[in-house]
N, C-alpha and C positions, 0 to 999 in steps of 0.2 A: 475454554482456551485461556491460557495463560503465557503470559512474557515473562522475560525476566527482571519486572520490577515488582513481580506478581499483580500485575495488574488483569483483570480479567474483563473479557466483552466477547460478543456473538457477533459476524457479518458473514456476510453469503455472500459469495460470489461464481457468476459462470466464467467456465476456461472453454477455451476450447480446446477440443481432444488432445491435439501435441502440447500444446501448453502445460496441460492439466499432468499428461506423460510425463516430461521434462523435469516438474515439479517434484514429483516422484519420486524419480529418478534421482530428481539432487539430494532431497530429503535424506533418501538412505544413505547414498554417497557419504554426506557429513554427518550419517547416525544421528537423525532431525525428525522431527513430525511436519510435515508441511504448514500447518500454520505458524510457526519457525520461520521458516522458509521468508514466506510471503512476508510477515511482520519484518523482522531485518531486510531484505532487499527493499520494502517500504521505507523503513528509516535510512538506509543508506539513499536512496534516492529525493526524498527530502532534505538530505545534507548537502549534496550535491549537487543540486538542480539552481543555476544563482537564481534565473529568473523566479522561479518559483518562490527562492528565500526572501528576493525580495520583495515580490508581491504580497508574502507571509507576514514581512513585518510592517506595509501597509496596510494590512486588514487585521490586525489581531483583535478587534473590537465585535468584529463580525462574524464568530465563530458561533456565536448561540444564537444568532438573530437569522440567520439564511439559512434557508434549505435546500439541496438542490432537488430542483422537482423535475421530474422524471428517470433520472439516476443515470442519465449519459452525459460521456462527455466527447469534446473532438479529440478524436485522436490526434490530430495534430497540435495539441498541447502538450503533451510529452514528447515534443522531437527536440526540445532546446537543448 
C-alpha cells in the first residue's frame, strides 16, 4: 500500500459488513482503491478533530514509547 508521499505500510483492520460495502462503493465512486479511501478520510479526520489535535501536541514525545495494548478503543472518543 502506498499514499501519495509514497510512503508505504501494512495494517488490517475489521469493518463491518455495511461499512466495508460503503467503502466500496465510495472507492469506485472517486475511481480509488480503498486504502485511498480510508488513509485520506484518516488525515482529514486528524485535521479536524481539535480535541484530538490537541491532545496531539501534548503527547508528541510519546509516540514510540506506548503501545496500545489490546487494539481497542471507546468509541466514544470519536464523537468530539
Amino acid at each position: 500500500m502506498s499514499d501519495s508521499h509514497g510512503n508505504c505500510g501494512g495494517f488490517q483492520v475489521r469493518l463491518g459488513d455495511e461499512v466495508r460495502h460503503n467503502l466500496d462503493r465510495y472507492a469506485e465512486f472517486i475511481d480509488a482503491n480503498a486504502s485511498y479511501v480510508v488513509s485520506e478520510t484518516l488525515k482529514l479526520l486528524f485535521r479536524k478533530h481539535a480535541e484530538f489535535k490537541s491532545w496531539s501536541g501534548q503527547h508528541t514525545n510519546n509516540h514510540n514509547q506506548q503501545q496500545v495494548q489490546g487494539g481497542r478503543y471507546d468509541n466514544a472518543s470519536l464523537t468530539a
